[in-house]
N, C-alpha and C positions, 0 to 999 in steps of 0.2 A: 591674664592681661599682660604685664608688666613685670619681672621678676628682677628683683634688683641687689647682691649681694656683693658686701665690701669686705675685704680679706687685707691682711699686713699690719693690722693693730700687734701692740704689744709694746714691754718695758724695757726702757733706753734708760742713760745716764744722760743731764742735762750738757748740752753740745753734740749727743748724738744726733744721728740721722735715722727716720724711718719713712719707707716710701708704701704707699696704701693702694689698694687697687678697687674698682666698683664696676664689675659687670652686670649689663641690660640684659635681658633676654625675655622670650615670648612674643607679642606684638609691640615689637619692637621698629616698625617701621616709622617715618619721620620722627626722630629724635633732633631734638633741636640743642637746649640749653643742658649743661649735667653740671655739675659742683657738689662742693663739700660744704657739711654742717658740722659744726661741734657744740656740746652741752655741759655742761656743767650741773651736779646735783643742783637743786633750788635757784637755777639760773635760767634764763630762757636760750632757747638754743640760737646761735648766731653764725653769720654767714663768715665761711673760710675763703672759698674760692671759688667761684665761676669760670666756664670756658662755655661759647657758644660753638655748634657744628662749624665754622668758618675760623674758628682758632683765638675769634676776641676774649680776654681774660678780665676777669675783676678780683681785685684780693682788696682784705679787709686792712686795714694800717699795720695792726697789727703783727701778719704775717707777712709782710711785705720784704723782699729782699731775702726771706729766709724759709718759703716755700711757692712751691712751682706746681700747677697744676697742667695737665695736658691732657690728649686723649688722642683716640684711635679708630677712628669712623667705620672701620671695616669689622671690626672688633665688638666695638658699641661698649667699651672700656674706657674708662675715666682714670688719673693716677692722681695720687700728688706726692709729691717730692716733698718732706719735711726736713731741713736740716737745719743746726743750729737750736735744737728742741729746748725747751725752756718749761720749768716745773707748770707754768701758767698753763701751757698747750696741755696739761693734762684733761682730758675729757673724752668724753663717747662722741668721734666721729661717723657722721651720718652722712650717705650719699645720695641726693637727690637727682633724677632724671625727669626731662621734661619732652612733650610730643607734641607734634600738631593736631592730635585727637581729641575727645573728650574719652574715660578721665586722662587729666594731660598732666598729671605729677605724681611720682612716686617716691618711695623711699625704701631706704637697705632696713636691714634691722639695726646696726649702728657696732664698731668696731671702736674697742677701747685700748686708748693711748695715753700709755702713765710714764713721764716722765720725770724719775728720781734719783737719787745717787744713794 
């Protein structure tokens, strides 16, 4: 159906920068909403950043001001821009993409970001 793989995890010092990538592939036709998850062991997983096909964004307070999400319609690739990274942002980043089909959500397998000095 849907094949969904996120790449650019990996271990920063806090105030670096890492930017994360999540390509769609397969039936992949009407993609609408795509964003980032992240979890934390014995947490529940919570929303980073949305971007709809038309470019509208949503980020969580949290990361506000200190990560950018975008994407690439032709592509069917999601990014996001982490900078300014802080010990908290450590967690298994997951990327969600969503269709106008039924099933209409998927998920990566999840891309982990450890942020420590």
């Amino acid at each position: 159906q849907v094949q969904v793989v996120e790449s650019g995890g990996g271990l920063v010092q806090p105030g670096g920068s890492l930017r994360l990538s999540c390509a769609a592939s397969g039936s992949i036709f009407s993609i609408t909403t795509m964003g980032w998850y992240r979890q934390i062991p014995g947490k529940q997983r919570e929303l980073v950043a949305t971007i709809t096909r038309g470019g509208l964004t949503n980020y969580a307070d949290s990361v506000k001001g200190r990560f950018t999400i975008s994407r690439d319609n032709t592509k069917n690739t999601v990014y996001l821009q982490m900078n300014s990274l802080k010990p908290e942002d450590t967690a298994v980043y997951y990327c969600k993409v969503e269709r106008g089909s039924l099933p209409n959500r998927f998920w990566g397998q999840g891309t982990q970001v450890t942020v420590s000095s």
